[in-house]
N, C-alpha and C positions, 0 to 999 in steps of 0.2 A: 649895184654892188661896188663899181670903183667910188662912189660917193663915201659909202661906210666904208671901203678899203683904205683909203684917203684918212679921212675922220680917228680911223683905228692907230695907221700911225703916227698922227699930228697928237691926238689925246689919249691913247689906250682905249679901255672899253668903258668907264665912265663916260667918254666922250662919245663914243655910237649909241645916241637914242633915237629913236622914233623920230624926233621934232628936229634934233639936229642935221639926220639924212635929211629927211623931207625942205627942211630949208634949203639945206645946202645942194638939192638933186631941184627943188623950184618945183615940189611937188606938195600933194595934198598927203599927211600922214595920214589919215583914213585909207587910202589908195595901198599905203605900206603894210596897214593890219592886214587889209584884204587879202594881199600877195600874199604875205610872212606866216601868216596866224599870230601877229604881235610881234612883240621885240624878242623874244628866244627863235623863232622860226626866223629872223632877220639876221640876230646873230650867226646863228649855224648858218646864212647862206653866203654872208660875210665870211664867214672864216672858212669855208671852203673853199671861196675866191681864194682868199688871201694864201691857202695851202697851195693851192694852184700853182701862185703866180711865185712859188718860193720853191718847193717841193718838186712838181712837175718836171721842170727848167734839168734841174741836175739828173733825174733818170731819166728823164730821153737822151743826155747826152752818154749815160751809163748806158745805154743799152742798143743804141746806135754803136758805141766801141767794137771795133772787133773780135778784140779778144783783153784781157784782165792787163794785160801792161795798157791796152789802148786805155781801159775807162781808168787805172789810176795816173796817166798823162791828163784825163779830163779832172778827176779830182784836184790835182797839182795847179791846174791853171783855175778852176771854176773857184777853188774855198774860198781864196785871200780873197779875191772877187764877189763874190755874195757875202760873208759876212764882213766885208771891208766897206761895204754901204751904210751910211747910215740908217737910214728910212727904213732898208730890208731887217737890219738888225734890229731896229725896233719891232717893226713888224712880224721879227722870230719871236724875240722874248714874249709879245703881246701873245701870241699864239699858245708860250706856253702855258702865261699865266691862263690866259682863258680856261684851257684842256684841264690844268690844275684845278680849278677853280668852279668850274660847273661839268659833271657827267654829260652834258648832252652834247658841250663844244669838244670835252672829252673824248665820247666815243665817236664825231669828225674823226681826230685825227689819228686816233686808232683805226679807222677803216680806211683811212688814206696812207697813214704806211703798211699796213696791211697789202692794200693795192702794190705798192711800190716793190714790196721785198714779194709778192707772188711775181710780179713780171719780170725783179730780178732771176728768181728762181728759174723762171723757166726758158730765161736766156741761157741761163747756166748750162741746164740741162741739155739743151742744145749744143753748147760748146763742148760739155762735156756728157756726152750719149752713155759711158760707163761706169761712171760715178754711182755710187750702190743708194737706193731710196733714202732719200732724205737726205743727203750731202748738200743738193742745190738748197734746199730751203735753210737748212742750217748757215751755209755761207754766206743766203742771202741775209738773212737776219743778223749776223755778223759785220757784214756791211751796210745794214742801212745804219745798225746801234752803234759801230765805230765813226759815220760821216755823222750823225747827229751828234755826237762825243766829240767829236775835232771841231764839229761847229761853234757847240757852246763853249769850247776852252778858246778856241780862237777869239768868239766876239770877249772874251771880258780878256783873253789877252794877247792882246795882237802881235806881241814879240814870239809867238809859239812856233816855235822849230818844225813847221810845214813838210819843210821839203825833208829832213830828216825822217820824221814818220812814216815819211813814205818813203821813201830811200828805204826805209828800215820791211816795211810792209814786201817792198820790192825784192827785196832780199828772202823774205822766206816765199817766191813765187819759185814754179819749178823750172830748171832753165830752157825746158822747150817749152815755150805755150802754145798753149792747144794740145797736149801731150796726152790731153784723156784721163791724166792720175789723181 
């Protein structure tokens, strides 16, 4: 997996084939059909990696926060840092082209933020126990489509007003957190 993870952001997905992994892992591509079921089952386990290692990182650090000021202190520090990478930044766009690009890398990363915004949600609900059904999912999904949004405006523009947004985000929080409302 880190072989094609590797390969994906050096060349995009023209560049992950079969023969390419298999050289560059010093393996037999035979070995790789068997694993994969060919190069779509290779892909999809490539770009699951590769969700992992991009995706993953920022909700544990969401959901480890204690309360909504703590995880947007984690946004504030984490964005300019993940998309201020290059490699990562390749490695996002690649993801989307892929998702765009074929339904089966698609529906990846539809079940992986899927994943994300359910464990956001039901941190929520925890934090906040009388929030009336559906609130947490609703916010959750609010925040995963606003950090993928700040993402993608970040990487193509990196003069983007960060801390503002959040500033701004911070301002309609209510002034006791944790307050239940």
């Amino acid at each position: 997996m880190e072989t094609g993870v590797a390969l994906l952001r050096e060349h995009g997905w023209p560049g992950v084939t079969t023969r390419a992994v298999a050289e560059r892992a010093g393996t037999n591509p035979g070995l790789i059909h068997y694993h994969f079921g060919g190069l779509p089952g290779l892909h999809a386990a490539i770009f699951r990696r590769a969700t992992d290692l991009i995706v993953n990182p920022l909700v544990t650090e969401l959901l480890s926060a204690g309360d909504e000021r703590a995880a947007l202190a984690v946004v504030r520090a984490l964005l300019p840092a993940t998309t201020g990478d290059e490699p990562t930044t390749r490695l996002a766009a690649e993801l989307i082209a892929g998702a765009t690009r074929d339904p089966a890398l698609g529906a990846v990363l539809r079940d992986e933020l899927r994943r994300a915004r359910t464990q956001l949600a039901e941190r929520l609900e925890r934090l906040h126990p009388r929030w009336p059904p559906g609130r947490s999912a609703g916010v959750a999904t609010l925040v995963v489509a606003a950090l993928d949004g700040l993402m993608l405006h970040y990487m193509i523009d990196g003069e983007l007003p960060v801390d503002e947004v959040l500033s701004a985000v911070e301002c309609l929080m209510p002034e006791r957190p944790g307050a239940g409302s």
